[in-house]
MIFI-782198 format. One line per field, with one value per residue (C-alpha): residue number from 1; residue in three letters; chain; x, y, z. Coordinates in pm, 1 decimal. Last residue first. Layout:
MIFI-782198
i = (NUM, ...)
aa = (ALA, ...)
ch = (A, ...)
east = (X, ...)
north = (Y, ...)
up = (Z, ...)
This chain:
MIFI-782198
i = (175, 174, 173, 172, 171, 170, 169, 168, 167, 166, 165, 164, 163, 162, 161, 160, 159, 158, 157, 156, 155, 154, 153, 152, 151, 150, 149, 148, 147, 146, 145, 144, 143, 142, 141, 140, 139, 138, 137, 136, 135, 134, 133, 132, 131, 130, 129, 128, 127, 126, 125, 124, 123, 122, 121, 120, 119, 118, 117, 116, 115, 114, 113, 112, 111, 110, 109, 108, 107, 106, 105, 104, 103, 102, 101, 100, 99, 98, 97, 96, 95, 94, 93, 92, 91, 90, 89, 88, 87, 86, 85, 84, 83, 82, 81, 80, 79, 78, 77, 76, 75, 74, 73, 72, 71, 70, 69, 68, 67, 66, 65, 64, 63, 62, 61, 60, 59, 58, 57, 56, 55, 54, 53, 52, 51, 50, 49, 48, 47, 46, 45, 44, 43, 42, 41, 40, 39, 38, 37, 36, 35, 34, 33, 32, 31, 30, 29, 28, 27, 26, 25, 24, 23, 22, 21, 20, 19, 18, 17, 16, 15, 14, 13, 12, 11, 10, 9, 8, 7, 6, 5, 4, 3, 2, 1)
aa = (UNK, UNK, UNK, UNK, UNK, UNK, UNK, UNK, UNK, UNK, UNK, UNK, UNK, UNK, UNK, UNK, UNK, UNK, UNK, UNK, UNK, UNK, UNK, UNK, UNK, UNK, UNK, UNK, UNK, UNK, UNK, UNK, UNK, UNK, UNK, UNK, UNK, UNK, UNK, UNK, UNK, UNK, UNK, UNK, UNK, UNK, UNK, UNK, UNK, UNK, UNK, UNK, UNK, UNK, UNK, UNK, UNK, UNK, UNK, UNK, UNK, UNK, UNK, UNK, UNK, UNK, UNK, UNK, UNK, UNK, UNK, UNK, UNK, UNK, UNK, UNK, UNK, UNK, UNK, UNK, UNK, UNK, UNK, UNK, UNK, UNK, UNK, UNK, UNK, UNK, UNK, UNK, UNK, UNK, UNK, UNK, UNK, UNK, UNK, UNK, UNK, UNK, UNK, UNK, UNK, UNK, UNK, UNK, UNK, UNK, UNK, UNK, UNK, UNK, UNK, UNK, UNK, UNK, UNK, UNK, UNK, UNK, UNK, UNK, UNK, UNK, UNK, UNK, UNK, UNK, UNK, UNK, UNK, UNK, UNK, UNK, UNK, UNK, UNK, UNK, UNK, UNK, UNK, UNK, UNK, UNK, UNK, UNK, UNK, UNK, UNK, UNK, UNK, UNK, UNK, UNK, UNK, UNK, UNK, UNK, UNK, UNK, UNK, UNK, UNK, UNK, UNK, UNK, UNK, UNK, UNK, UNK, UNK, UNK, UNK)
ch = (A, A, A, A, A, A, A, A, A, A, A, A, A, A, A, A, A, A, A, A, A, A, A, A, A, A, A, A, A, A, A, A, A, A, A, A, A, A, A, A, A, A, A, A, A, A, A, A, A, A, A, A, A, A, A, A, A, A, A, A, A, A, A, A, A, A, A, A, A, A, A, A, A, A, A, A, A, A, A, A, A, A, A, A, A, A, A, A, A, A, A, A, A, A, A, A, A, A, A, A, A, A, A, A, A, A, A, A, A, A, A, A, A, A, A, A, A, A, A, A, A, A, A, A, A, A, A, A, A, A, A, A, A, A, A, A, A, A, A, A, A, A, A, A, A, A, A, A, A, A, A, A, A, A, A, A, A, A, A, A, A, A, A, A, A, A, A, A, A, A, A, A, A, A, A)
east = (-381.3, -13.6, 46.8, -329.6, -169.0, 160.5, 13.4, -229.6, 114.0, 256.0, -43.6, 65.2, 71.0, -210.9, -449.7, -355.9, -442.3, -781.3, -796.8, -733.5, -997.7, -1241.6, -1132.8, -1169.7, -1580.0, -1600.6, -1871.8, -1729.9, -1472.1, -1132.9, -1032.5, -1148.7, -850.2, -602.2, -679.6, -624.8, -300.1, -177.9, -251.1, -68.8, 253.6, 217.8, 222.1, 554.6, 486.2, 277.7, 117.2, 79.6, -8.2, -266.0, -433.9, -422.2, -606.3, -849.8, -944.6, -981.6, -1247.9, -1435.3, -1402.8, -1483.7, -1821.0, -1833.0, -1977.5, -2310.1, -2327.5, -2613.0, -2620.6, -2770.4, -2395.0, -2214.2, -2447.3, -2254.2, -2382.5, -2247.1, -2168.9, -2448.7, -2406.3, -2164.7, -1879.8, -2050.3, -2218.6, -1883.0, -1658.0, -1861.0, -1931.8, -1567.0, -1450.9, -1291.0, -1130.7, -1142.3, -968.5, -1066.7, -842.0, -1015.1, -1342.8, -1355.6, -964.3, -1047.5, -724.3, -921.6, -758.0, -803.4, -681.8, -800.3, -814.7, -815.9, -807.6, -538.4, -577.5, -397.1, -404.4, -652.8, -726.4, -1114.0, -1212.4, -1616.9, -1561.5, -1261.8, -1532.7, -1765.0, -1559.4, -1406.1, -1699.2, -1845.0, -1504.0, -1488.5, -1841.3, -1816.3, -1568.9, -1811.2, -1766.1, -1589.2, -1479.5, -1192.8, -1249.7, -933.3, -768.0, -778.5, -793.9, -849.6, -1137.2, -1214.8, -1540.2, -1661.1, -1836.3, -1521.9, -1312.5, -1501.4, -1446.9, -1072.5, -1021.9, -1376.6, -1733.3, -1931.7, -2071.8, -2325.4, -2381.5, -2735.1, -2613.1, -2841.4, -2781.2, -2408.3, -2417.2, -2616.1, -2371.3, -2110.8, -2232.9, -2358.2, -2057.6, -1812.7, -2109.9, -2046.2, -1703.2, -1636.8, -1240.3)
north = (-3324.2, -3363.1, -3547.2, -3393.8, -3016.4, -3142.8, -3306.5, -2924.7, -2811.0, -3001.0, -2950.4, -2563.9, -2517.8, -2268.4, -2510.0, -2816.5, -2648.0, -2518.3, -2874.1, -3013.9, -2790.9, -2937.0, -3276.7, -3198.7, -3143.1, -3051.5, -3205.4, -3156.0, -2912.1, -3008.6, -2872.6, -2555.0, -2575.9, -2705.8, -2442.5, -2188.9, -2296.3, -2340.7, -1970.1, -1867.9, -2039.4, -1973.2, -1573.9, -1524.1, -1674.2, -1344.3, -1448.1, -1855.7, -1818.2, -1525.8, -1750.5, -2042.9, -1875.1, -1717.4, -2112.3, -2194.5, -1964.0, -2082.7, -2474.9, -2302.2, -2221.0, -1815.7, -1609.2, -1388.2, -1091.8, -1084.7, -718.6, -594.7, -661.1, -888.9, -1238.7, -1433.3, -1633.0, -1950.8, -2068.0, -2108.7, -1885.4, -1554.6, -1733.5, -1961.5, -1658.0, -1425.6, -1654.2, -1612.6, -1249.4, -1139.6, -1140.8, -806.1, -863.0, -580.4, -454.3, -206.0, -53.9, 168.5, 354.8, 327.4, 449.7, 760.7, 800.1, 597.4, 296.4, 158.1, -140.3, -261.9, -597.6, -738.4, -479.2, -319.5, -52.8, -12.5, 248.5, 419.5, 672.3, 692.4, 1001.0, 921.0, 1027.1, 840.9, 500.4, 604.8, 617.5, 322.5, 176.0, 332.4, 255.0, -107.6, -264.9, -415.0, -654.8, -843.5, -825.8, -998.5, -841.8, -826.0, -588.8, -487.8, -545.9, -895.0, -1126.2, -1528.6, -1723.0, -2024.7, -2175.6, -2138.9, -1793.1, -1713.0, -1847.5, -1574.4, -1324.3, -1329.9, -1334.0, -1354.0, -1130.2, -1165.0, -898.5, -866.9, -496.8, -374.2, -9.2, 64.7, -278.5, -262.4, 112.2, 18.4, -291.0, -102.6, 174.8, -142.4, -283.5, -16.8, 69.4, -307.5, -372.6, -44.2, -55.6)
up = (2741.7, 2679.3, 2397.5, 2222.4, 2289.2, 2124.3, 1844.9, 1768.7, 1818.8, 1600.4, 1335.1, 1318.9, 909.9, 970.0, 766.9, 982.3, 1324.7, 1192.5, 1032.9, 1358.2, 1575.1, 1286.6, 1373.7, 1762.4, 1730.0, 2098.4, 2254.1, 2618.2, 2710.0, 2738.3, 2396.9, 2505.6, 2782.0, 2540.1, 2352.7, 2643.1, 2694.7, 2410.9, 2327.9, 2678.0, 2527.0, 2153.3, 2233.7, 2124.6, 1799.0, 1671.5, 1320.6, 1365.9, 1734.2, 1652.9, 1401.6, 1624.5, 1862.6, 1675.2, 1529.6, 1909.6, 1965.0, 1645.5, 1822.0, 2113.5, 2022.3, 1961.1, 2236.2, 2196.8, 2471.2, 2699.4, 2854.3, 3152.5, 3347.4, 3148.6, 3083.1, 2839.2, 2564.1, 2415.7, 2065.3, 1788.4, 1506.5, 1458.9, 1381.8, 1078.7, 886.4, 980.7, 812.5, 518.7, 563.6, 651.5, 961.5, 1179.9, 1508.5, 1738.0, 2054.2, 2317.2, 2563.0, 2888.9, 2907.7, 3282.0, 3296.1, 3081.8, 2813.1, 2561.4, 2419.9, 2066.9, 1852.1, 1478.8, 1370.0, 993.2, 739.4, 975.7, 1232.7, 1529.7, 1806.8, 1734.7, 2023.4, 2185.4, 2292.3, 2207.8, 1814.6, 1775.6, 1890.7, 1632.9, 1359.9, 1449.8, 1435.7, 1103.5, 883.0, 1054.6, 1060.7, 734.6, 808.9, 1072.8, 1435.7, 1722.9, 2009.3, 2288.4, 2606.8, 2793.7, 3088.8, 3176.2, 3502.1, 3361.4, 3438.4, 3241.4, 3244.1, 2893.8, 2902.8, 3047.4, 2776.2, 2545.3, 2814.9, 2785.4, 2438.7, 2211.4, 2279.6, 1972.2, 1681.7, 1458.3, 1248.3, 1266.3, 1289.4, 1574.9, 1723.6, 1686.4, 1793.3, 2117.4, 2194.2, 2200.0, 2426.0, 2654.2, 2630.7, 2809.5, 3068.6, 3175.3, 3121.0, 3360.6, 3301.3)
């Protein structure tokens, strides 16, 4: 997949729309320190992006894979263009995801990142909703965890909330 060209056409529609939107899954840990090989390209954007996105993306060859009110899928059959996957917030969750965090340079383009306690939150969510991935989540919490200046009562709460505070114990046993 060309990452590069793949963001730039997103990022033109999100500017040209004026929607907001962040980079999360394997290049939000990157703009954190952790490397990790991936496939796909992972955003972040707000709720009311979905009908004109996906819109969009079906009309550059893109296939829908998935669409929920909450995340939607696609993959386009050209290699470059490869899979992309959204997450869709709402405005309030949106106001305090889409503020502060990190930035990541990706080719011309500087992509916002959330702060790792909002990465970490996503995490959790997908843990609580698809258990099979609570390995590789952990993981990567326990990574953004590590990180300084964490604020690790409001990674509790996101834990506490999602009725997963043994994990959030587990992570803290064996960090």
């Amino acid at each position: 997949m060309d990452f590069a060209k793949v963001l730039g056409t997103l990022a033109s529609f999100f500017g040209r729309e004026g929607y907001r939107y962040a980079a999360v899954g394997a290049f939000g840990l990157h703009a954190y320190g952790l490397a990790r090989a991936t496939l796909d390209l992972d955003l972040a954007t707000e709720s009311a992006a979905q009908p004109k996105l996906v819109a969009f993306l079906e009309s550059l060859g893109y296939e829908t894979l998935y669409r929920s009110a909450g995340y939607s899928n696609h993959v386009h059959a050209l290699a470059d263009l490869g899979r992309l996957d959204f997450v869709y917030v709402d405005s309030e969750t949106g106001r305090l995801l889409f503020r502060g965090g990190a930035t990541l340079q990706l080719g011309e383009h500087r992509v916002p990142v959330p702060r790792p306690e909002h990465l970490i939150a996503m995490k959790v969510h997908a843990m609580k909703n698809d258990p099979s991935r609570t390995l590789r989540e952990m993981a990567d919490i326990q990574f953004l965890l590590s990180l300084p200046s964490v604020d690790e009562a409001e990674v509790r709460a996101y834990f506490e909330q999602s009725g997963l505070l043994e994990r959030y114990l587990e992570i803290k046993r064996l960090g």
